[in-house]
PQR file of N, CA, C, O and H, with PARSE charges and radii, in Angstrom:
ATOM      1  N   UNK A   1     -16.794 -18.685  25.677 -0.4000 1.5000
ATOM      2  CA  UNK A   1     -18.205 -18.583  25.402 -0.0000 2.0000
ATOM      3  C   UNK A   1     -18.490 -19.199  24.035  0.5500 1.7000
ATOM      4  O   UNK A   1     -18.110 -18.749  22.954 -0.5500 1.4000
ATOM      5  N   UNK A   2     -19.312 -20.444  24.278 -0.4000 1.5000
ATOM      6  CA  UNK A   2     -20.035 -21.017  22.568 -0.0000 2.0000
ATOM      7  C   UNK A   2     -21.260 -20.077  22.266  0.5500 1.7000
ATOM      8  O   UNK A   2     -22.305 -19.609  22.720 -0.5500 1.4000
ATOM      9  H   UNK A   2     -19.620 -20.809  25.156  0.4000 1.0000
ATOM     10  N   UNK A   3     -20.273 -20.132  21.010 -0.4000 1.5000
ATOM     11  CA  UNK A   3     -21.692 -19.244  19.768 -0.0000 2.0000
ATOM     12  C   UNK A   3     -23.028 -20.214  19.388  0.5500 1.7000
ATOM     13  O   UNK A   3     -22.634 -21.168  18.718 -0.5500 1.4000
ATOM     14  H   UNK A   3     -19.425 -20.512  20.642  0.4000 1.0000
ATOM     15  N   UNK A   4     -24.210 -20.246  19.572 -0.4000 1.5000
ATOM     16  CA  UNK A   4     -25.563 -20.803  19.115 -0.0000 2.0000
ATOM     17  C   UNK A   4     -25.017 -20.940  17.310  0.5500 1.7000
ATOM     18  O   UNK A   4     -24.739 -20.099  16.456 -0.5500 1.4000
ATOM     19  H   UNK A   4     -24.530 -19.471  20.116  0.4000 1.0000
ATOM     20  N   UNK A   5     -25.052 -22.369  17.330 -0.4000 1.5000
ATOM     21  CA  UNK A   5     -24.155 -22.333  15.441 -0.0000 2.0000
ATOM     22  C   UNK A   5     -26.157 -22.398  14.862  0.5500 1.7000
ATOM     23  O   UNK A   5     -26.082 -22.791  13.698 -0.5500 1.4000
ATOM     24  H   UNK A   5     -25.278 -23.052  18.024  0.4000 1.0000
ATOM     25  N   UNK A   6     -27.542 -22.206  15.171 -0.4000 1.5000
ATOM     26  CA  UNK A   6     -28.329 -21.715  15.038 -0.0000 2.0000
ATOM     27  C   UNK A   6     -28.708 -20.370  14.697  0.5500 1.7000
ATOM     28  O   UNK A   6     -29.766 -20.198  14.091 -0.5500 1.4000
ATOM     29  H   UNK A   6     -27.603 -21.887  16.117  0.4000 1.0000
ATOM     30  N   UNK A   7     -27.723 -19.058  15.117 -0.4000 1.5000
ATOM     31  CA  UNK A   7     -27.950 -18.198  15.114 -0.0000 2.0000
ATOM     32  C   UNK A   7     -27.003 -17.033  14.215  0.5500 1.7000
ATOM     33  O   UNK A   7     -25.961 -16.390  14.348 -0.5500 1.4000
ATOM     34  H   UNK A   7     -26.864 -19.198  15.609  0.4000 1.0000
ATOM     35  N   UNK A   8     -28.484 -17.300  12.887 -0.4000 1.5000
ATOM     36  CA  UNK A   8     -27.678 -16.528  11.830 -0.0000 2.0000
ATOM     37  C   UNK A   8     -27.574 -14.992  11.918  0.5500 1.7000
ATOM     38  O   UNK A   8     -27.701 -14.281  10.921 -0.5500 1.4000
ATOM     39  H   UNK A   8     -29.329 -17.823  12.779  0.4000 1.0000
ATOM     40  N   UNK A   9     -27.346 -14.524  13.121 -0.4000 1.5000
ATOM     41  CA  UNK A   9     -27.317 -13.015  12.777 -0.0000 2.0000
ATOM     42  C   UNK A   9     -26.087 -12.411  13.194  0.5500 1.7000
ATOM     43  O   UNK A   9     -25.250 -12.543  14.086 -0.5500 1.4000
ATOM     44  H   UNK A   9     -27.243 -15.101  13.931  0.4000 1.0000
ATOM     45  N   UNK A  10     -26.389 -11.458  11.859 -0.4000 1.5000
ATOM     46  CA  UNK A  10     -24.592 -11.012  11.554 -0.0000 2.0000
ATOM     47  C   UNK A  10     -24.057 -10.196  12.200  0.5500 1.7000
ATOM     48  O   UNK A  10     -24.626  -9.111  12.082 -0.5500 1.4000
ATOM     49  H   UNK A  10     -27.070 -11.351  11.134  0.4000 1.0000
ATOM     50  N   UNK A  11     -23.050 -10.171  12.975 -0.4000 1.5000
ATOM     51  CA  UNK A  11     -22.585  -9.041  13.828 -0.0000 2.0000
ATOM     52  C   UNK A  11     -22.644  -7.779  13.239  0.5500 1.7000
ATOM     53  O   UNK A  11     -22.338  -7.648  12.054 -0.5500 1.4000
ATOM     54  H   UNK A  11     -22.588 -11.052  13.071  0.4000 1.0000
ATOM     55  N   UNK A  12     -23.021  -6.777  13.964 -0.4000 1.5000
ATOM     56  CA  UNK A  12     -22.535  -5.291  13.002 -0.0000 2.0000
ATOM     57  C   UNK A  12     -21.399  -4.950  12.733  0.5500 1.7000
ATOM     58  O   UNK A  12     -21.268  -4.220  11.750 -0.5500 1.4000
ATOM     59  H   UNK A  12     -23.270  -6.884  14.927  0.4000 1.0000
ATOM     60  N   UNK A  13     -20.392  -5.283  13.371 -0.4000 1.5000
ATOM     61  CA  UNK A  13     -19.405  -4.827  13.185 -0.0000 2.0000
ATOM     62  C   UNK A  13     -18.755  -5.407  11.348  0.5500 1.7000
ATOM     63  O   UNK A  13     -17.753  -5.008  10.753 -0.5500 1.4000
ATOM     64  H   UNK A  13     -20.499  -5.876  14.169  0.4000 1.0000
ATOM     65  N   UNK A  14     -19.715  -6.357  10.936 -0.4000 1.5000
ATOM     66  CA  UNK A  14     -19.786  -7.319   9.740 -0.0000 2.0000
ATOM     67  C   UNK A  14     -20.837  -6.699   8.579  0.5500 1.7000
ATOM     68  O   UNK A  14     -20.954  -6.851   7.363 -0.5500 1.4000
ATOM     69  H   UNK A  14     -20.528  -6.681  11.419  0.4000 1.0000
ATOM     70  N   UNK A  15     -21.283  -6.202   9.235 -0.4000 1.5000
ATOM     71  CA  UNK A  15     -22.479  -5.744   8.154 -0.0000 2.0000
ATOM     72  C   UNK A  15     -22.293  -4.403   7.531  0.5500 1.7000
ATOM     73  O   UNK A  15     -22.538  -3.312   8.045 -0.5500 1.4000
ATOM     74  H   UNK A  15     -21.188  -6.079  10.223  0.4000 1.0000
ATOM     75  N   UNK A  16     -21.504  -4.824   5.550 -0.4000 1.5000
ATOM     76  CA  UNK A  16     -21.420  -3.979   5.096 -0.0000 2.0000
ATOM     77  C   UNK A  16     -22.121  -3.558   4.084  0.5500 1.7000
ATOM     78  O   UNK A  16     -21.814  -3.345   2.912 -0.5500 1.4000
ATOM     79  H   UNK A  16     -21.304  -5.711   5.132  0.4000 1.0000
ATOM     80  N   UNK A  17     -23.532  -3.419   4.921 -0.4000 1.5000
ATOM     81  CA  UNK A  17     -24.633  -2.691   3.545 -0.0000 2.0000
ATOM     82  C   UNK A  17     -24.600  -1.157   3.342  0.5500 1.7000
ATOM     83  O   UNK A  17     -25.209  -0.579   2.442 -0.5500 1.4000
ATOM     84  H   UNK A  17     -23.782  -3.593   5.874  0.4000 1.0000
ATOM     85  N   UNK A  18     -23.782  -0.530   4.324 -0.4000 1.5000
ATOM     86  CA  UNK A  18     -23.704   0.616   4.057 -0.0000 2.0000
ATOM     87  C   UNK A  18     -22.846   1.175   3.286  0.5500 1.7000
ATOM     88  O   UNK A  18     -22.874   2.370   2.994 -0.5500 1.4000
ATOM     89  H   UNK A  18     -23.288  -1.000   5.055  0.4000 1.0000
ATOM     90  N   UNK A  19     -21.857   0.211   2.818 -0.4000 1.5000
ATOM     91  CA  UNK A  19     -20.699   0.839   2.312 -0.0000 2.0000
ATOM     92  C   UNK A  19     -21.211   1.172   0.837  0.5500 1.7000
ATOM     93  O   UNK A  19     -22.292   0.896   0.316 -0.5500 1.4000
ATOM     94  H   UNK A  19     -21.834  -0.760   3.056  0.4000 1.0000
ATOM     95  N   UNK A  20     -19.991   1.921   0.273 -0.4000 1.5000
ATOM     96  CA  UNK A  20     -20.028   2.622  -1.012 -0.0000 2.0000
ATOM     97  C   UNK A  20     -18.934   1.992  -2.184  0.5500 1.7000
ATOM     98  O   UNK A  20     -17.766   2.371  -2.260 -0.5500 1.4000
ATOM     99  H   UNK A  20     -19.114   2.145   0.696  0.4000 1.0000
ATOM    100  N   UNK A  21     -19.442   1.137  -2.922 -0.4000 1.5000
ATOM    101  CA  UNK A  21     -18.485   0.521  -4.266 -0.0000 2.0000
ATOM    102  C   UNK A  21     -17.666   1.655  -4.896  0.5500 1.7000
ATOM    103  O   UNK A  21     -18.242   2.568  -5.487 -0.5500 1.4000
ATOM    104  H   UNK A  21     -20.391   0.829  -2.860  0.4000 1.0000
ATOM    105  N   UNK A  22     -16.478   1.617  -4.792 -0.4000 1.5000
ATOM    106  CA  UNK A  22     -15.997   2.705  -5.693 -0.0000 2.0000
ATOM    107  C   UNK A  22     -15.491   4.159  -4.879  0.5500 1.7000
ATOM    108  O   UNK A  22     -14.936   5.125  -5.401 -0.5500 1.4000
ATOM    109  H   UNK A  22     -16.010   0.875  -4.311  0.4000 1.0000
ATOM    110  N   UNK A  23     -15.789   4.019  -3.744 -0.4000 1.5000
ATOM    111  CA  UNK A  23     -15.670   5.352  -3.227 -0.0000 2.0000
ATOM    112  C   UNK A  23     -14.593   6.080  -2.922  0.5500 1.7000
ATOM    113  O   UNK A  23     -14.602   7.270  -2.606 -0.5500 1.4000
ATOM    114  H   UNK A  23     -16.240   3.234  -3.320  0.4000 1.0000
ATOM    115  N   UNK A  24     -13.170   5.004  -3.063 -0.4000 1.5000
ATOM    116  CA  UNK A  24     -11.792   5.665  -3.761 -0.0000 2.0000
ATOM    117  C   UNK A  24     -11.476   5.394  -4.505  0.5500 1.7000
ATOM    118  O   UNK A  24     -10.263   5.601  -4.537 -0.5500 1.4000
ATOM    119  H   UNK A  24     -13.162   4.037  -3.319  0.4000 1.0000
ATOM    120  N   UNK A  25     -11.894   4.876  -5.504 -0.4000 1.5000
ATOM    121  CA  UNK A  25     -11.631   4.720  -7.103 -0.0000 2.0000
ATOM    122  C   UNK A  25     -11.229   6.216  -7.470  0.5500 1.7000
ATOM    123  O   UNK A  25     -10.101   6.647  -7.227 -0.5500 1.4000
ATOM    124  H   UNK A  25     -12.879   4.708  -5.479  0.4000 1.0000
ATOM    125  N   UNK A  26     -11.917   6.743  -7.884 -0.4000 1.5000
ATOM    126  CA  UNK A  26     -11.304   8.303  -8.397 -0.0000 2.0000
ATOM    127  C   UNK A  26     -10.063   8.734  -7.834  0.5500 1.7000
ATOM    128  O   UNK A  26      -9.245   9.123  -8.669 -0.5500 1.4000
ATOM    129  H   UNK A  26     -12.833   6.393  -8.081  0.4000 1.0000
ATOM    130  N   UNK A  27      -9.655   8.770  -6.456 -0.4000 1.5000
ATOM    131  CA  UNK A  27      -8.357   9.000  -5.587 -0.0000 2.0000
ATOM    132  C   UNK A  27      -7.613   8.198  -5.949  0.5500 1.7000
ATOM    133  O   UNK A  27      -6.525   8.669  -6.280 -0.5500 1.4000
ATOM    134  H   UNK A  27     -10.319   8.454  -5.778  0.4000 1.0000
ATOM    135  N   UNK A  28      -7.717   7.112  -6.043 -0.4000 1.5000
ATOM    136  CA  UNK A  28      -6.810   6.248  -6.380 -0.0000 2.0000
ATOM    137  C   UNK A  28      -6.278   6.095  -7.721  0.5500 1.7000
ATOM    138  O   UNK A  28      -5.112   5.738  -7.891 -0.5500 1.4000
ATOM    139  H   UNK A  28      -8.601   6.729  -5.774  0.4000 1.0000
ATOM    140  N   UNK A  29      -7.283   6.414  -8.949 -0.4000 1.5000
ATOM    141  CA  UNK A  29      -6.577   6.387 -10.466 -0.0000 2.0000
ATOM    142  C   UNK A  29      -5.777   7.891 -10.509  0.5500 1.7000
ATOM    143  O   UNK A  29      -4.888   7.965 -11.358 -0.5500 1.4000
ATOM    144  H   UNK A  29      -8.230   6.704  -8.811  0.4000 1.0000
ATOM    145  N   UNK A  30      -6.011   9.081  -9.679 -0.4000 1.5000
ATOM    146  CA  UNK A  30      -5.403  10.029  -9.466 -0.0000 2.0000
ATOM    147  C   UNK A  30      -3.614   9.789  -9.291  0.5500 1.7000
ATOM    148  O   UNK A  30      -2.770  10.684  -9.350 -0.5500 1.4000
ATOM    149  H   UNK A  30      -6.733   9.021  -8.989  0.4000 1.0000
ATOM    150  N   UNK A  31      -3.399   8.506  -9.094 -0.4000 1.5000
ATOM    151  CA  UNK A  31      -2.278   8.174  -8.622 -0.0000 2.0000
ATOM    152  C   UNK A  31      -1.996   7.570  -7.571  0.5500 1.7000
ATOM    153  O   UNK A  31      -2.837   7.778  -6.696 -0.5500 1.4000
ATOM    154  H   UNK A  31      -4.084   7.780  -9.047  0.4000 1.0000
ATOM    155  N   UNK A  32      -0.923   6.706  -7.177 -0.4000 1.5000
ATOM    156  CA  UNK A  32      -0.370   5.915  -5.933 -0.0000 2.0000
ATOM    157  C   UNK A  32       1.381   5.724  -5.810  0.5500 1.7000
ATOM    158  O   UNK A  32       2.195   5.206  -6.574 -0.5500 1.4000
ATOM    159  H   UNK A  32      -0.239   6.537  -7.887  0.4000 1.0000
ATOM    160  N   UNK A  33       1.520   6.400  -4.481 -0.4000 1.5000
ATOM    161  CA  UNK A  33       2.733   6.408  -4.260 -0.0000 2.0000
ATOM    162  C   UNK A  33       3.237   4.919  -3.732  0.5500 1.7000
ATOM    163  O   UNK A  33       4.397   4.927  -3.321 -0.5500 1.4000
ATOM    164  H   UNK A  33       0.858   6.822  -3.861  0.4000 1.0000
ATOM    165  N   UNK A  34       2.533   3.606  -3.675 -0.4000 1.5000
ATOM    166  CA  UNK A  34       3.150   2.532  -3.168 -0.0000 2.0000
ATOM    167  C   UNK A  34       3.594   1.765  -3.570  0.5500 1.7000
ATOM    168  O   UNK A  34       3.012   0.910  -4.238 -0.5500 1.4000
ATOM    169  H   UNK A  34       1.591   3.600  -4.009  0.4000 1.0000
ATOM    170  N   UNK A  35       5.423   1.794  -3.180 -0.4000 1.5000
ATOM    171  CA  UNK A  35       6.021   0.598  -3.661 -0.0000 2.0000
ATOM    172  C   UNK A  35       6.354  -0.767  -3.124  0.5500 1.7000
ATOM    173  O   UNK A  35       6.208  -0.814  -1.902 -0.5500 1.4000
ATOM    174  H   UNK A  35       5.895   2.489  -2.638  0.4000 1.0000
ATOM    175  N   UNK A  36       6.716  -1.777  -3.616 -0.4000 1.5000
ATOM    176  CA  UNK A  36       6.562  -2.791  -2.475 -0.0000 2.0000
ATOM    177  C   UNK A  36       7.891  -3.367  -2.995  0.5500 1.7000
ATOM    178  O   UNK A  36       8.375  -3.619  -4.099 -0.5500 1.4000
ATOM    179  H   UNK A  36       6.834  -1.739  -4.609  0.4000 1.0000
ATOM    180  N   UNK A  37       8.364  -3.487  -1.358 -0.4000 1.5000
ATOM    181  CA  UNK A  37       9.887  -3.554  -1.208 -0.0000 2.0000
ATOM    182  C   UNK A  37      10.562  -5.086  -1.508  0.5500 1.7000
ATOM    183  O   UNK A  37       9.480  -5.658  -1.640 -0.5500 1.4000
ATOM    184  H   UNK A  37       7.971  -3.283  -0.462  0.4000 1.0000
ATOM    185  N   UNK A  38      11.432  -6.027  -1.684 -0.4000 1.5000
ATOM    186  CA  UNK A  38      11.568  -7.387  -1.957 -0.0000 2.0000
ATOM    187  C   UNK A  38      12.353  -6.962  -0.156  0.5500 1.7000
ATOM    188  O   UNK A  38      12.805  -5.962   0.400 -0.5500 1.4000
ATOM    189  H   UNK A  38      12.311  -5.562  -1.577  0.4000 1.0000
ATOM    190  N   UNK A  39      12.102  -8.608   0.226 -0.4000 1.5000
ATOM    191  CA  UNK A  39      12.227  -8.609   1.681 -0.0000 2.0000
ATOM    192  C   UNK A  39      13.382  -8.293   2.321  0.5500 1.7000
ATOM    193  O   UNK A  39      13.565  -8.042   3.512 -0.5500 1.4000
ATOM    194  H   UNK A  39      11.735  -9.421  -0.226  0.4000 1.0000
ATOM    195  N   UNK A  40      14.086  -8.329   1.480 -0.4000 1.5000
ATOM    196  CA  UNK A  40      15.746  -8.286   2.058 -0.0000 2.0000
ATOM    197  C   UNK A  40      15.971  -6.574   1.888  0.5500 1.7000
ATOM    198  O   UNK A  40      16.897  -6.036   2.494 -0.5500 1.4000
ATOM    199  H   UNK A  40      13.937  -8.533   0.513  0.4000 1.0000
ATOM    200  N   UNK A  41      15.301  -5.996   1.255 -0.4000 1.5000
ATOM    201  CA  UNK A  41      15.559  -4.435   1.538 -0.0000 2.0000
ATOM    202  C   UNK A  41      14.528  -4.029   2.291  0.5500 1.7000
ATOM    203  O   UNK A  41      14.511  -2.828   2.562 -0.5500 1.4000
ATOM    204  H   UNK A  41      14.549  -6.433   0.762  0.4000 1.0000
ATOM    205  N   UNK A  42      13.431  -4.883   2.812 -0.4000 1.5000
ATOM    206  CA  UNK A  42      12.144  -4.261   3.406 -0.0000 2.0000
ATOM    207  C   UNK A  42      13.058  -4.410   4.941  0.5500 1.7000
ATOM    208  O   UNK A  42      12.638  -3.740   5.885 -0.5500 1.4000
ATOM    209  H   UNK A  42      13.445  -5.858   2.592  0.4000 1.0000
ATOM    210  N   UNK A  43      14.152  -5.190   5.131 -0.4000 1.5000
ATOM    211  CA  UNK A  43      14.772  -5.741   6.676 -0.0000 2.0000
ATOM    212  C   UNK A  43      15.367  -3.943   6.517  0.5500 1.7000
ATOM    213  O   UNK A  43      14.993  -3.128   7.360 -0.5500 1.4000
ATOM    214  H   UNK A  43      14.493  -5.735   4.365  0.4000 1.0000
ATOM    215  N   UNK A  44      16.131  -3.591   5.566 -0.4000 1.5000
ATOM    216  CA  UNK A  44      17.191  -2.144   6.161 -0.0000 2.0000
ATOM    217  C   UNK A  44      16.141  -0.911   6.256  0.5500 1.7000
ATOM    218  O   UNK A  44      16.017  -0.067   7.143 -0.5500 1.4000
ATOM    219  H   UNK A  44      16.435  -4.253   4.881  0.4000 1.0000
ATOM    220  N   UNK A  45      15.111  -1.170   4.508 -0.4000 1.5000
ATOM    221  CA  UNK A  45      14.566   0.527   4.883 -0.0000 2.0000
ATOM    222  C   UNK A  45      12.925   0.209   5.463  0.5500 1.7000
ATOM    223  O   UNK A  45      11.931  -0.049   4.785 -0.5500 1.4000
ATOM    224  H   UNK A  45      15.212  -1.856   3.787  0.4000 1.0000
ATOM    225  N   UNK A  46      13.045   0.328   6.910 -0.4000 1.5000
ATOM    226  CA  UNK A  46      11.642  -0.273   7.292 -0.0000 2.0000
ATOM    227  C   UNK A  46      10.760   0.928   7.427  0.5500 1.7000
ATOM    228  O   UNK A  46       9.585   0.651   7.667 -0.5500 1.4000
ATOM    229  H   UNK A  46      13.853   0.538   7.461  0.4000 1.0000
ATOM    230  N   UNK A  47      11.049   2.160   7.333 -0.4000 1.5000
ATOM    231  CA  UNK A  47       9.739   3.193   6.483 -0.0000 2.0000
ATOM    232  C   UNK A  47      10.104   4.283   6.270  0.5500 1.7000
ATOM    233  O   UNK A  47      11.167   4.744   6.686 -0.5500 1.4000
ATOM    234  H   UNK A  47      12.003   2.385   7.138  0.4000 1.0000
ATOM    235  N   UNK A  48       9.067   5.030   5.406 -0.4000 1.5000
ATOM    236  CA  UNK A  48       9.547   5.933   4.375 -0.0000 2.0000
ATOM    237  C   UNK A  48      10.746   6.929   4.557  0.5500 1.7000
ATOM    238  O   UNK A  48      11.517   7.251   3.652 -0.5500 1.4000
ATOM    239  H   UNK A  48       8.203   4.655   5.069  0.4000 1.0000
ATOM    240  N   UNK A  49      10.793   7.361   5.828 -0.4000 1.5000
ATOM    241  CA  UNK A  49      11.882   8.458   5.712 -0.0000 2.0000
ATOM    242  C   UNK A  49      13.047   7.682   5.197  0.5500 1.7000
ATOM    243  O   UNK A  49      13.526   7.852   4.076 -0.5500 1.4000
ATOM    244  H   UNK A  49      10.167   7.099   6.563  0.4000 1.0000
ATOM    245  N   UNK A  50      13.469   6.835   6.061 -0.4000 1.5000
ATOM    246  CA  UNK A  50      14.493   6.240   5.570 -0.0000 2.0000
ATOM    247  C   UNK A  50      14.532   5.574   3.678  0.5500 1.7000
ATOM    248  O   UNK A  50      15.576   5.746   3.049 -0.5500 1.4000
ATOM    249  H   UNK A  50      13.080   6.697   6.972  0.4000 1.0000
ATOM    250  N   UNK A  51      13.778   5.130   3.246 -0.4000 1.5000
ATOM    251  CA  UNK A  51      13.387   5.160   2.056 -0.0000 2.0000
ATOM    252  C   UNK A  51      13.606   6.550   1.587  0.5500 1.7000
ATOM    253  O   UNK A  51      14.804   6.580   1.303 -0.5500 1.4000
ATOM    254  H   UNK A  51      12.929   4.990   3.757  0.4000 1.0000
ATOM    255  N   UNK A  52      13.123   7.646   1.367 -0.4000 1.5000
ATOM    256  CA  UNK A  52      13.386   8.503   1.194 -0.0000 2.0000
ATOM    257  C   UNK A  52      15.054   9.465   1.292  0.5500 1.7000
ATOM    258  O   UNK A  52      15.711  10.156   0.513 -0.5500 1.4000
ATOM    259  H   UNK A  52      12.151   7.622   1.597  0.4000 1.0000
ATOM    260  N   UNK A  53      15.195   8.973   2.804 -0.4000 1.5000
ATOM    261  CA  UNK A  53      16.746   9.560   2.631 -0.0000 2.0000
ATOM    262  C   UNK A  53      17.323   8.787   1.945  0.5500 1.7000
ATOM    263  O   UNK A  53      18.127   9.372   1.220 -0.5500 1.4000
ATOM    264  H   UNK A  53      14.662   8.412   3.438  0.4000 1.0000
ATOM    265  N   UNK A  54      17.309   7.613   1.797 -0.4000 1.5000
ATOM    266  CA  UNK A  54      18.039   6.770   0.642 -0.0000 2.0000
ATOM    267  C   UNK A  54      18.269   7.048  -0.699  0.5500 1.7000
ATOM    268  O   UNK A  54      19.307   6.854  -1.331 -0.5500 1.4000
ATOM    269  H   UNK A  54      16.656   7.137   2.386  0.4000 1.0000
ATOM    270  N   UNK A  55      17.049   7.593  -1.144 -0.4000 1.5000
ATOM    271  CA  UNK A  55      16.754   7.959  -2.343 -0.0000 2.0000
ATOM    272  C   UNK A  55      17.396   8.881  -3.238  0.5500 1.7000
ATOM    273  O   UNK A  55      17.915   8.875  -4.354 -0.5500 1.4000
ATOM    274  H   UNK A  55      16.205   7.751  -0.631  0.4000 1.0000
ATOM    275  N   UNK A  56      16.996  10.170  -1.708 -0.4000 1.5000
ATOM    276  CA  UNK A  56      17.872  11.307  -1.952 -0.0000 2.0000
ATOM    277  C   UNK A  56      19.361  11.242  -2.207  0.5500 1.7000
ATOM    278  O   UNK A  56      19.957  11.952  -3.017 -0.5500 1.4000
ATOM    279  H   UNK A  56      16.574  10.174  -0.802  0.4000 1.0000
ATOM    280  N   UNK A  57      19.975  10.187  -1.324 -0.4000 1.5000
ATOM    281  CA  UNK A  57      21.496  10.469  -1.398 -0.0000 2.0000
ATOM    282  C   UNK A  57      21.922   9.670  -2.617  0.5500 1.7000
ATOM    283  O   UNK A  57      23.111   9.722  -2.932 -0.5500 1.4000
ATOM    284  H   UNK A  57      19.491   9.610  -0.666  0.4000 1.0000
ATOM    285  N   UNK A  58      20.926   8.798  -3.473 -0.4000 1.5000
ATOM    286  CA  UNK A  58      21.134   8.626  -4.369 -0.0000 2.0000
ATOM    287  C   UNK A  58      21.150   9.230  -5.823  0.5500 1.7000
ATOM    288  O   UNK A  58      21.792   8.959  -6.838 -0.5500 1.4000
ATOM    289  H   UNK A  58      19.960   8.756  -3.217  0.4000 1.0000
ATOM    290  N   UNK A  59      20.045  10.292  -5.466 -0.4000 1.5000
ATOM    291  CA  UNK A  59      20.110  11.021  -6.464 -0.0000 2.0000
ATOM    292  C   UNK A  59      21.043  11.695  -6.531  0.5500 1.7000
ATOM    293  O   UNK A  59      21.764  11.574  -7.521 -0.5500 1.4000
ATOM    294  H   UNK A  59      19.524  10.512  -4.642  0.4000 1.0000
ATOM    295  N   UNK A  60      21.405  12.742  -5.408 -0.4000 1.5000
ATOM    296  CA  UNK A  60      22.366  13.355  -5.251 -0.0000 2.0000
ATOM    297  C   UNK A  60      23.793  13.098  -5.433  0.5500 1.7000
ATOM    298  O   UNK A  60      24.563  14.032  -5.206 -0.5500 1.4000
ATOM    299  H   UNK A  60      20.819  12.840  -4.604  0.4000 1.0000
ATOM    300  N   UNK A  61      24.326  11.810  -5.863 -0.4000 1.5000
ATOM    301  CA  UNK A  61      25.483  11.244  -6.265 -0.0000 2.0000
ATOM    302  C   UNK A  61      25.627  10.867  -7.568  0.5500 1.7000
ATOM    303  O   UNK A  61      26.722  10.551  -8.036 -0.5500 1.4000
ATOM    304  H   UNK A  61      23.701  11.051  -6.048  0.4000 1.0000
ATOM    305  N   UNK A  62      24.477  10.874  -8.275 -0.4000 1.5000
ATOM    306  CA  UNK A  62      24.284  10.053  -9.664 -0.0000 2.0000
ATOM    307  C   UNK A  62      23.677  10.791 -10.078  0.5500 1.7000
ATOM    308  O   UNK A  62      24.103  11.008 -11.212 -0.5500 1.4000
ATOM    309  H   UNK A  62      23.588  11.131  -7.895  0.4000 1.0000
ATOM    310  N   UNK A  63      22.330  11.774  -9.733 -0.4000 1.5000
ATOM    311  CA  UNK A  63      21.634  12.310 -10.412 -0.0000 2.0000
ATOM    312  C   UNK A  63      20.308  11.648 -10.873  0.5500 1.7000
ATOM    313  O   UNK A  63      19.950  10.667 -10.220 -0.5500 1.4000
ATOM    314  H   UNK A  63      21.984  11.598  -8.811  0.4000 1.0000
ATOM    315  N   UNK A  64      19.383  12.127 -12.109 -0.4000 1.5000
ATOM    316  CA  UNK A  64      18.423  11.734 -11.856 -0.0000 2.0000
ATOM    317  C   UNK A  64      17.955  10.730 -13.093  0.5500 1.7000
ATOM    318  O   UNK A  64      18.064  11.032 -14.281 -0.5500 1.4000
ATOM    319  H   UNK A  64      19.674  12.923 -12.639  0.4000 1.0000
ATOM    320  N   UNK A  65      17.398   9.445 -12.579 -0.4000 1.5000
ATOM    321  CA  UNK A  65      17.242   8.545 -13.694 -0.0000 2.0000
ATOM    322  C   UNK A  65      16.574   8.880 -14.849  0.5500 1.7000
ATOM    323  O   UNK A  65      15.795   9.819 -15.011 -0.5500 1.4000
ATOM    324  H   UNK A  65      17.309   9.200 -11.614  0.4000 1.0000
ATOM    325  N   UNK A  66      17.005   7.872 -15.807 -0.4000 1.5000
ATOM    326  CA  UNK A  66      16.416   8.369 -16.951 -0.0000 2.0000
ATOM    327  C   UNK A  66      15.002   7.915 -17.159  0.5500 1.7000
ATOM    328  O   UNK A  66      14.482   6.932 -16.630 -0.5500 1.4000
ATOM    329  H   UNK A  66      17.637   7.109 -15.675  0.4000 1.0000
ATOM    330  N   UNK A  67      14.287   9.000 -18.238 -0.4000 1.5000
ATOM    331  CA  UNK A  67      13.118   9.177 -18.455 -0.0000 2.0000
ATOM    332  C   UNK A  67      12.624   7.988 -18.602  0.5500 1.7000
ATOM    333  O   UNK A  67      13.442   7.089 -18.799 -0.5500 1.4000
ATOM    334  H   UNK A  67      14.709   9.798 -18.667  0.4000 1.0000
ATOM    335  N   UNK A  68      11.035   7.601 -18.548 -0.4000 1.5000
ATOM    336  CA  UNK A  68      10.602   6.374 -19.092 -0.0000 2.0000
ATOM    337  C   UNK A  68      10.203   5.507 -17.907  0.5500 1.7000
ATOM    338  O   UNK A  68      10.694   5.585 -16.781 -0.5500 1.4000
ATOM    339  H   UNK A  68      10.371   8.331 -18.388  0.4000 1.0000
ATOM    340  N   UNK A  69       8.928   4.391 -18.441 -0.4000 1.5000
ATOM    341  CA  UNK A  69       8.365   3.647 -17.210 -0.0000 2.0000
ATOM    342  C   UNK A  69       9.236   2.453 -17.514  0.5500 1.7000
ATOM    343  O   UNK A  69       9.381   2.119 -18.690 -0.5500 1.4000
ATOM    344  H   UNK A  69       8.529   4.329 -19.356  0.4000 1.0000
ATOM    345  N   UNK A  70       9.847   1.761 -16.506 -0.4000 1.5000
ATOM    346  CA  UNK A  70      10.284   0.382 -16.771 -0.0000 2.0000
ATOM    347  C   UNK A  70       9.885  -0.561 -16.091  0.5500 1.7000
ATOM    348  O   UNK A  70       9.549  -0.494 -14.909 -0.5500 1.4000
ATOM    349  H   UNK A  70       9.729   2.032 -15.551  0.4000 1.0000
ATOM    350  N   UNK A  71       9.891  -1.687 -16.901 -0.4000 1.5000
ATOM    351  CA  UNK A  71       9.309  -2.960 -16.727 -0.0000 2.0000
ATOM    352  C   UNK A  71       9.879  -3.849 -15.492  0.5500 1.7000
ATOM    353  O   UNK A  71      11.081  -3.731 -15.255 -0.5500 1.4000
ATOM    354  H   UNK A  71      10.164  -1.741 -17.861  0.4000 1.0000
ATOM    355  N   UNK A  72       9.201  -4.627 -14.783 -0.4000 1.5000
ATOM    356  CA  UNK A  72       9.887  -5.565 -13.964 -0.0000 2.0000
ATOM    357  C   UNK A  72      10.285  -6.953 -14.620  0.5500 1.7000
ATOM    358  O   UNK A  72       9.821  -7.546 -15.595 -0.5500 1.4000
ATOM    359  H   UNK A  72       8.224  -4.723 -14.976  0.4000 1.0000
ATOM    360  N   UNK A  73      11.443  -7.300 -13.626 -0.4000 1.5000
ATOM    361  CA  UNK A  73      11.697  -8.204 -14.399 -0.0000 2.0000
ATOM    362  C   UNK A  73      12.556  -9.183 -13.469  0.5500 1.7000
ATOM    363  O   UNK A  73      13.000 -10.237 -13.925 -0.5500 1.4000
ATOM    364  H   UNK A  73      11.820  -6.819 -12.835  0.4000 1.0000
TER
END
């Protein structure tokens, strides 16, 4: 089916005058648990539990890292 390239009206499913600027801003500076994986570990831990049990058995062998935010690099 051709679209009328005459006919400027916007689908609704497109029309976002209702939305709200900001409306998880507050939730979101509250904090975010998302990390983003480099691809070659995104192939073994493909979601969180497993991420998670990973984690755990790491802590649990080594214990718990040291204090402090670190930089990427």
């Amino acid at each position: 089916m051709k679209e009328n390239p005459d006919n400027d009206e916007m689908r609704p499913e497109y029309d976002l005058r209702g939305g709200v600027r900001g409306k998880y801003y507050k939730r979101y500076k509250q904090g975010t648990n998302v990390v983003l994986l480099e691809p070659d570990l995104a192939k073994v831990f493909r979601d969180s539990a497993t991420v998670n049990e990973a984690l755990r058995q790491y802590l649990s062998e080594h214990g718990s890292p040291p204090n402090g935010p670190k930089t990427g690099g």
